[in-house]
N, C-alpha and C positions, 0 to 999 in steps of 0.2 A: 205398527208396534212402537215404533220411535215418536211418532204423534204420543202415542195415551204415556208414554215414559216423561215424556216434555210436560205435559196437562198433569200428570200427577207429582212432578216438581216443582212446580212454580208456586204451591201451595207451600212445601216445604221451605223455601226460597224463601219467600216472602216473611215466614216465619224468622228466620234464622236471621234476616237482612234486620229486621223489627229491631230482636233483640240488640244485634249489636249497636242501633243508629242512638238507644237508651241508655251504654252504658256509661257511668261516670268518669269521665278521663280531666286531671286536673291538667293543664299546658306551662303555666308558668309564676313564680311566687313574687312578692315582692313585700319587702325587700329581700333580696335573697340571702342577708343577713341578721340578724337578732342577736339579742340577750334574753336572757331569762323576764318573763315578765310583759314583753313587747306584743303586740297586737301584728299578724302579718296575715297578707291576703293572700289568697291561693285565687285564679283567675282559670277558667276550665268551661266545661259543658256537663247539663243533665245533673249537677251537683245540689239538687233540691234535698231537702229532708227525707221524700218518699225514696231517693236514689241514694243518699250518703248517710250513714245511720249514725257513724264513728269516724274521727281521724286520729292517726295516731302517727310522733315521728318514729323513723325506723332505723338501728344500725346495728348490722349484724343481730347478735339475740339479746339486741335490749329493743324493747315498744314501752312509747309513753303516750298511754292517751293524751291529748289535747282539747282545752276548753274553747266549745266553739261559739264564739260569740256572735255573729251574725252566718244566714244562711241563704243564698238564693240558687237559682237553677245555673246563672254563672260566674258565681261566686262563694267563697267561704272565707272568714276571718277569723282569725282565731289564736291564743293565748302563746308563747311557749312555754311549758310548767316548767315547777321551779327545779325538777328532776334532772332537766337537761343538762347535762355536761358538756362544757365545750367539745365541737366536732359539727362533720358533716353528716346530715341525716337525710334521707330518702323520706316521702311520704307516702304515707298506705290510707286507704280508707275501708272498710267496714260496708259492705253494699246493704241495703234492704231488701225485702220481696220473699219470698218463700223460703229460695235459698241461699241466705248471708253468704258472699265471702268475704275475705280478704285480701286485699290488690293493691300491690304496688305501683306507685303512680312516679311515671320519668320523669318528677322534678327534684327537683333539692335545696334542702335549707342548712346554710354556716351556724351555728351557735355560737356566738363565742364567750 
């Protein structure tokens, strides 16, 4: 019994291991400071257009999309709008694929 429980999880496994090796995790920005206007890179994994649909900075309950001007699998660069207010902002992005979410990502950008 403990055999066919092993055999009919490692299907599941394998499944679940997939998804997560896909998902888009940003690592670290640079510069970690800006102005309104400035061009900044976000350096990460899996952040292709098929994987990253939207980015947006985050604080508390304000979200402001961001214009993204260049895009690859580990990389993204892109505008800060002219919306931002000085302050520290967290980045989220917008996933793709059947079902979009929204996910904050452990890096952060200063405005000033």
């Amino acid at each position: 019994m403990k055999t066919s429980f092993i055999a009919l999880s490692l299907p599941v496994l394998a499944l679940v291991l997939s998804a997560q090796q896909t998902m888009p995790r940003m690592t670290a920005v640079e510069p970690p400071t800006g102005k309104v206007g400035d061009v900044v890179a976000v350096a990460g994994e899996n952040l292709d257009k098929d994987q990253v649909k939207e980015v947006y900075l985050t604080a508390g309950n304000t979200d402001l999309k961001v214009e993204v001007t260049e895009q690859a699998g580990a990389a993204i660069k892109f505008k800060i709008p002219a919306k931002a207010v000085a302050g520290r902002y967290s980045l989220m992005i917008l996933t793709g694929g059947k079902e979009p979410k929204l996910i904050e990502q452990p890096v952060k950008i200063t405005v000033e």
